[in-house]
N, C-alpha and C positions, 0 to 999 in steps of 0.2 A: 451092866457089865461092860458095856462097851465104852459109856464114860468115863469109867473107873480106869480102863486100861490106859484112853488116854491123855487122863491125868498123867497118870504113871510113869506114859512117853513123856510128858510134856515136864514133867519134875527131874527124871532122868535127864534129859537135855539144857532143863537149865542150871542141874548141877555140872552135868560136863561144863558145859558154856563156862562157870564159875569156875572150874577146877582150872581148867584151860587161860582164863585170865588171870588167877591169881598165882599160877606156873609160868607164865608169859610176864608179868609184873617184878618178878623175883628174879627170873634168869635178866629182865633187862637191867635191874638195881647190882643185882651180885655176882650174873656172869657164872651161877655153880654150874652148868654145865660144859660150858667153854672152858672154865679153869681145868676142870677133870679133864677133858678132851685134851685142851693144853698141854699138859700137866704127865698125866698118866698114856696117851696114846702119842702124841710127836713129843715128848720130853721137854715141851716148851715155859717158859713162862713169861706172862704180857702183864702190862700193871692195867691195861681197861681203861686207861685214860682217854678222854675227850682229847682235840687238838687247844679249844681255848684254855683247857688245864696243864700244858706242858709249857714249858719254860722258854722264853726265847733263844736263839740258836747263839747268840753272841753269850746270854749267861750258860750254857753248856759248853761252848769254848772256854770259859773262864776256868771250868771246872776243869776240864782236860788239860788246862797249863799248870793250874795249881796240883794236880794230882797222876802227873808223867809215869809219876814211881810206880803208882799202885795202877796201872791199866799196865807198864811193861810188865807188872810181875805177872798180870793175867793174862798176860801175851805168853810169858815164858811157862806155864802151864802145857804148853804143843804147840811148839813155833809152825807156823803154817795151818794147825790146825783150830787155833783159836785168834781170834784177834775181836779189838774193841772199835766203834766206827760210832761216829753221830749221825744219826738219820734223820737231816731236815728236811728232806723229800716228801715224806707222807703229808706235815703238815707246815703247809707255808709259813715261814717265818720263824717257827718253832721247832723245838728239836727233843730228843731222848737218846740216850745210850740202849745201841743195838749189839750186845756181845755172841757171835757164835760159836760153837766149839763143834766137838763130832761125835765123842761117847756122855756118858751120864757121870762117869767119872769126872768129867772135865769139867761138865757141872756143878757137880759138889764144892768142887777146889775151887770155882770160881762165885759160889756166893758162899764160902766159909772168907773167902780173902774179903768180899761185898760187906758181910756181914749185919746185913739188913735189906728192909725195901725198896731204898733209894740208893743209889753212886752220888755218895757227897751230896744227898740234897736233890737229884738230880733222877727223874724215874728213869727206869731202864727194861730192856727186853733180853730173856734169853733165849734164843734160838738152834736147837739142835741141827747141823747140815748135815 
C-alpha cells in the first residue's frame, strides 16, 4: 500500500514537473500570457522581439522621413495625447516605434491607420498611458 501510494506521489510530480515545462516552453516561444496581460489588462501591445531582431536605429530614421504623413496623422488622432517616438534606448544601436495614446479608442484608430504588424516594415509597440 505504501508503494503504491508513492508511486502515485512520485507520477503526480512528474507530471506536474512536465506540465510545468511544457507551460514554461510555450509561454517562452509565444508570450500567450504576457500578450493577454498585454492585451486585455494594460491595453498594450509588444511585438516580443529580441534586441538582435530589431532593425538598426539609422534604418528606423529612414522610415520616419519617408513616412512624416502617416505618424502626423496618428499624432492628430489627440494632439498631446498621442504621439510617435523611436526608442533606441532599450536596445543599443537598434530601434522600434513606441506609439502611446490614453484611451482604447485611440488605439483602434491608430492601428486601423498601421494597418498591420509592422510601421512600414518596422516593429512597433503600443502603449496605453
Amino acid at each position: 500500500m505504501k508503494n503504491s501510494r508513492l508511486r502515485n506521489v512520485l507520477l503526480l510530480l512528474l507530471w506536474l514537473s512536465l506540465t510545468c515545462a511544457i507551460a514554461t516552453l510555450i509561454e517562452t516561444q509565444f508570450h500567450v500570457m504576457q500578450r493577454g496581460y498585454d492585451n486585455f489588462i494594460l491595453d498594450n501591445r509588444n511585438h516580443y522581439l529580441s534586441c538582435e531582431d530589431l532593425p538598426a536605429r539609422a534604418d528606423v530614421q529612414i522610415v520616419v522621413e519617408e513616412h512624416t504623413d502617416v505618424i502626423q496623422q496618428i499624432r492628430e488622432i489627440a494632439p498631446g495625447f498621442v504621439d510617435v517616438e523611436i526608442d533606441s534606448v532599450t536596445c543599443e544601436g537598434k530601434a522600434d516605434f513606441l506609439i502611446w495614446y490614453g484611451t482604447h479608442q485611440q488605439r483602434i484608430a491608430i492601428e486601423e491607420i498601421i494597418g498591420g504588424d509592422t510601421f512600414f516594415g518596422t516593429p512597433y509597440r503600443l502603449q496605453n498611458r
